[in-house]
N, C-alpha and C positions, 0 to 999 in steps of 0.2 A: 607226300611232297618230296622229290629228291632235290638232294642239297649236293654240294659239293666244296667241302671248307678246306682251302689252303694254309699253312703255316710250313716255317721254317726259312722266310728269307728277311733279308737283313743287311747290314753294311759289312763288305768284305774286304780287305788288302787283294790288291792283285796277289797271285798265284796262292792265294785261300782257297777255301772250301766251306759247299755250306751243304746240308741236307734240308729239302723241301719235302714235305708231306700232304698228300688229300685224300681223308676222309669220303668216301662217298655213302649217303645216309638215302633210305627210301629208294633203293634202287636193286636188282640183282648185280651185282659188282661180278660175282665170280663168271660170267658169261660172256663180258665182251672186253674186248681189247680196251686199253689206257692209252690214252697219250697224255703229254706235259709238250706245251707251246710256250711261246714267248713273242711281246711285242715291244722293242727299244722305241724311244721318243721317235717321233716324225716318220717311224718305220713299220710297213706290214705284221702281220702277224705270222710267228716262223715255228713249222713242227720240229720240233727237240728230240723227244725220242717216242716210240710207242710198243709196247708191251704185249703180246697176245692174250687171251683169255687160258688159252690150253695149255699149249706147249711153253709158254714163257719167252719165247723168242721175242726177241726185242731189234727196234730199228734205228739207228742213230742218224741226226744231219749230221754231213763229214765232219763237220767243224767242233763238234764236239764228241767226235771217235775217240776213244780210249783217255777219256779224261770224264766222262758223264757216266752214270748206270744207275736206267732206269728198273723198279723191281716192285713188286705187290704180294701183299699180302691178304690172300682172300678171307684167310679166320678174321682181319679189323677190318677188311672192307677197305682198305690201304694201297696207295701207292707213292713210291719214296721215290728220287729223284737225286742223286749223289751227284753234286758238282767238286770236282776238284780242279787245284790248276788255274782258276778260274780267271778272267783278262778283263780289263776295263770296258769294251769294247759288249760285254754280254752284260752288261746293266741293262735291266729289261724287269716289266711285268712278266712274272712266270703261271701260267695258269692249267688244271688239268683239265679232261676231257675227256667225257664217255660218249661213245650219240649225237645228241642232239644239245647234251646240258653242258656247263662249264659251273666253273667255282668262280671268285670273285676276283681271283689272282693277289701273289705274296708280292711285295718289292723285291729285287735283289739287287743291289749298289756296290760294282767293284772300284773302289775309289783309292787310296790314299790319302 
């Protein structure tokens, strides 16, 4: 059965930071590309960044260029999600994604 369990979000002050983590269990991890999504209230669902299987090469939305980095680690079956900086405005379900499965998604709350 593959799972896919998030942790690491939370309530954050604007220009905080939080690191997000998903496990992925019952799957070959080290084979296919990662991505981390997000969907805000009332709002689609938006690719974040995504990560290759091979190379590491990674793909950022503009909007969070040079303040996000995404990164995996194939020994835990792991991929992290570095938010820094972070703005009111990306309060959102954060969720990751291999395939076809997804995880159940972390909160993440930039509030005041």
């Amino acid at each position: 059965q593959v799972q896919l369990v998030e942790s690491g979000g939370g309530l954050v002050q604007p220009g905080g930071s939080l690191r997000l983590s998903c496990v992925v269990l019952g799957f070959p991890f080290s084979i296919y590309d990662m991505r981390w999504y997000r969907q805000a209230p009332g709002k689609g669902r938006e690719l974040v960044a995504d990560i290759s299987s091979t190379s590491g090469s990674t793909v950022y939305v503009d909007s969070v260029k040079g303040r996000f980095t995404i990164s995996r680690d194939n020994a835990k079956n792991t991929v992290y999600l570095q938010m820094n900086s972070l703005k009111p405005e990306e309060t959102a379900v954060y969720s990751c994604n291999v395939q076809f499965y997804w995880g159940q998604g972390t909160q993440v709350t930039v509030s005041s």
